[in-house]
TIVOZA-259709 format. One record per residue (C-alpha): residue number from 1; residue in one letter; x, y, z. Coordinates in pm, 1 decimal. Each point is the difference from the previous one (the first is absolute). Layout:
% TIVOZA-259709
resi / resn / px / py / pz
NUM / a / X / Y / Z
...
***
This chain:
% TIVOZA-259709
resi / resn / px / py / pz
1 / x / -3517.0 / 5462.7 / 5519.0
2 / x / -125.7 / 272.3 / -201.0
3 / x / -377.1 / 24.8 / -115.0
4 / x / -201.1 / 187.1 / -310.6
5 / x / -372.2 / 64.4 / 7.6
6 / x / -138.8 / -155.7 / -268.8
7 / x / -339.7 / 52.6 / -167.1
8 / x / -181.8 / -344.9 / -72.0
9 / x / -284.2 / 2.5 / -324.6
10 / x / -237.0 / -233.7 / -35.3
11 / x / -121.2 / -335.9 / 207.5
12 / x / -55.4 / 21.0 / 385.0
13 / x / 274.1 / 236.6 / 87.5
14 / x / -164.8 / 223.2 / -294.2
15 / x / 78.7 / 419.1 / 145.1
16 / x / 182.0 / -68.4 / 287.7
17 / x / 421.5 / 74.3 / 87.4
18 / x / 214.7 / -251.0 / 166.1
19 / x / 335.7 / 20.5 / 120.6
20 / x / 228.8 / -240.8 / -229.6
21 / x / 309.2 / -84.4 / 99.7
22 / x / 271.9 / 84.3 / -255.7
23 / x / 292.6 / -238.2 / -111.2
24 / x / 363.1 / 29.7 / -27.9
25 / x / -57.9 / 196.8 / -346.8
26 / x / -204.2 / 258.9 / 124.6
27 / x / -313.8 / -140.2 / -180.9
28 / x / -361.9 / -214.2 / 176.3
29 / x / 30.3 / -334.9 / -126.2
30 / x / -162.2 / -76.4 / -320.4
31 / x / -305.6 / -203.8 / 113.9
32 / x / -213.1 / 70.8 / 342.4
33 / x / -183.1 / -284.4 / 154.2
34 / x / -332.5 / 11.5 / 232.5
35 / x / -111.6 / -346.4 / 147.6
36 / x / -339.5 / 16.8 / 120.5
37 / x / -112.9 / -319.6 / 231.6
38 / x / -280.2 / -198.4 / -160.8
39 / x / -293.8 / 29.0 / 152.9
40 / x / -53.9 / -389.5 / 17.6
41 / x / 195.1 / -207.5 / 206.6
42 / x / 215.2 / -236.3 / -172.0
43 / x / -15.2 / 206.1 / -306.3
44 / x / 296.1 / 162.3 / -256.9
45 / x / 87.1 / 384.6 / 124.6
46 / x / -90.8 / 267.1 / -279.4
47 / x / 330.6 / 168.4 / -101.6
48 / x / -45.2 / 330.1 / -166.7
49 / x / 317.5 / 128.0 / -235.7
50 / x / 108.1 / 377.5 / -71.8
51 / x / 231.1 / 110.1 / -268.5
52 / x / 261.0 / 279.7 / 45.8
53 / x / -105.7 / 247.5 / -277.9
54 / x / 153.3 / 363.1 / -63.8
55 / x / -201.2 / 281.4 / 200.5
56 / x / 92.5 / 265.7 / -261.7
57 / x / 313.0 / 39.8 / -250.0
58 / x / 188.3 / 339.4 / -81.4
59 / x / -55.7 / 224.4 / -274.1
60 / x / 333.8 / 9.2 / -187.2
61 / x / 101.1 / -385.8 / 87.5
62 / x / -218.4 / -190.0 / 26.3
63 / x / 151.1 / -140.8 / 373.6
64 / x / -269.1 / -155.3 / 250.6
65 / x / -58.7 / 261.0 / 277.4
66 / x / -94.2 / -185.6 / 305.6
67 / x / -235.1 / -344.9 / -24.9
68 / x / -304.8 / -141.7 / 68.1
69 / x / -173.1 / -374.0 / 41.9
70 / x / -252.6 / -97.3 / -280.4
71 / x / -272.0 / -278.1 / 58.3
72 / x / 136.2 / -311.6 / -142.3
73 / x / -397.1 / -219.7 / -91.5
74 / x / 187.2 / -348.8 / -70.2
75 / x / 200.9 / 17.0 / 299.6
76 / x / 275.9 / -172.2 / -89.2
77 / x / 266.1 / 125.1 / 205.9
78 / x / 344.5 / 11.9 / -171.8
79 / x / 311.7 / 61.4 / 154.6
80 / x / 347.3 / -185.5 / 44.8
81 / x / 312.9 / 41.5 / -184.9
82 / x / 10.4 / -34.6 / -370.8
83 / x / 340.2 / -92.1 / -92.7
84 / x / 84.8 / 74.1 / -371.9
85 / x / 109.8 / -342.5 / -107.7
86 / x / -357.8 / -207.5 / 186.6
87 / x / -256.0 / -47.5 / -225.3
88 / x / -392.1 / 137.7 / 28.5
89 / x / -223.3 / -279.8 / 60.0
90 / x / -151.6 / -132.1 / -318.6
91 / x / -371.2 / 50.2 / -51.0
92 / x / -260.1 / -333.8 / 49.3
93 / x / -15.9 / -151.5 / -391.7
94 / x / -167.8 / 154.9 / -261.5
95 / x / -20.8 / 351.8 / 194.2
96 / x / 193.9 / 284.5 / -155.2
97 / x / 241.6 / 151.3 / 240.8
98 / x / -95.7 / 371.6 / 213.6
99 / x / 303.5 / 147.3 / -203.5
100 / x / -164.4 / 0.3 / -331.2
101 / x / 253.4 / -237.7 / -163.2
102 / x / -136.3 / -327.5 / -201.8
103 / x / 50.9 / -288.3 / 175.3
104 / x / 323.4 / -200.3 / -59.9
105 / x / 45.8 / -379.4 / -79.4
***
């Protein structure tokens, strides 16, 4: 399997360079998971999430040139397939949706 050093920012892995395996595209996966062990007994494990961001672009394109992981503070880690005819999950009542749009119905 082939590997990239990546650059992490933010959260506990803020500065430091890990080896991330690459996938069958050439590219880390999107999201980057730490567990840490609660402390308690009996209690939930902390999950910390990291976004794949852009390290740089180029000048004349505008093309990503190499990537990095970005601190993700809610921590909801994403991920799956998204096939294009499944539908987002709708939004709790009365909430308007991350998108921007007005809420339907």
């Amino acid at each position: 399997m082939r590997s990239e050093k990546t650059p992490f920012e933010g959260g506990p892995l803020d500065g430091r360079v890990l080896s991330v395996l690459l996938g069958h595209t050439g590219l880390p996966p999107k999201t980057y998971t730490v567990p840490v062990p609660a402390a308690e007994e009996g209690a939930a494990p902390t999950v910390h999430v990291y976004r794949r961001v852009p390290a740089g672009t180029t000048r004349r394109l505008g093309l990503p040139r190499g990537w990095k992981y970005a601190y993700d503070p809610e921590g909801r880690p994403g991920g799956g397939l998204r096939w294009p005819w499944s539908r987002r999950p709708s939004p709790p009542s009365g909430q308007a949706p991350e998108d921007g749009t007005p809420p339907q119905g």
